[in-house]
C-alpha positions, 0 to 999 in steps of 0.5 A, a space after each residue: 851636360 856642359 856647364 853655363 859659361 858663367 858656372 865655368 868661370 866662377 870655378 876658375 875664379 875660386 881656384 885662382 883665389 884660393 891657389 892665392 890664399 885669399 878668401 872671398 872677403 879679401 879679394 872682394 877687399 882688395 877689388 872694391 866689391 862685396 863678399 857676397 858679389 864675389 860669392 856670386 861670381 863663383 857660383 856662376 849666379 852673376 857673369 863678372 865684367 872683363 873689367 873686373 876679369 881684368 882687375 881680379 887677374 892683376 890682383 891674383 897675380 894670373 893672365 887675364 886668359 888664365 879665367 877662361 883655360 879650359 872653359 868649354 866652348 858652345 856648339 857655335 863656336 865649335 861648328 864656327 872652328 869647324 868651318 874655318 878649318 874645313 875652309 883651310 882644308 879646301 883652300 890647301 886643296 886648291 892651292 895643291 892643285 895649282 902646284 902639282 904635275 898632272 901625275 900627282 893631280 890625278 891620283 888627287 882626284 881619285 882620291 877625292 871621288 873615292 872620298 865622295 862615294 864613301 860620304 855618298 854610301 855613308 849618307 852624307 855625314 860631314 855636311 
């Protein structure tokens, strides 16, 4: 089970800081905050503001981006990259069949019939 995006960026949280020496009394020192905020922070009990994101980064010396590496993305954003890519594929697809001699159109379109008769038996996998 993925990890609520909270819990995944207070694990990164927690590794930057202690990467950077500090403990939670010390960053909560140097951002105006409390340990206990910072403590739930980590624990994914409290989602940080990108502000407070912004400042944790300059602060412990990291690209605000280093928050979220590696942080799993959800299921509609993976289906949104999906679609975007299978929408770079179709327009690839287009843009082949204006520019191709009617030779290697051909072999094409046997290719995309042979590719539709496949999902067809498969039972429509891919939609």
């Amino acid at each position: 089970m993925v990890m609520e995006l909270g819990q995944q960026i207070g694990r990164k949280i927690r590794t930057l800081r202690e990467r950077r020496g500090l403990t939670q009394s010390q960053l909560a020192s140097l951002l105006g905050k409390s340990g206990e905020t910072i403590s739930n922070f980590e624990r994914g009990k409290v989602v940080t503001s990108i502000q407070t994101l912004d400042q944790m980064a300059k602060v412990l010396n990291v690209r605000l981006m280093d928050f979220f590496d590696g942080v799993a993305v959800g299921a509609a954003d993976r289906q949104h990259r999906a679609e975007r890519a299978r929408s770079s594929h179709a327009q690839t697809v287009r843009n082949a069949a204006d520019l191709l001699p009617e030779e290697d159109l051909e072999i094409l379109a046997g290719l995309a019939t042979l590719l539709e008769s496949r999902r067809r038996r498969e039972g429509g996998k891919g939609e």
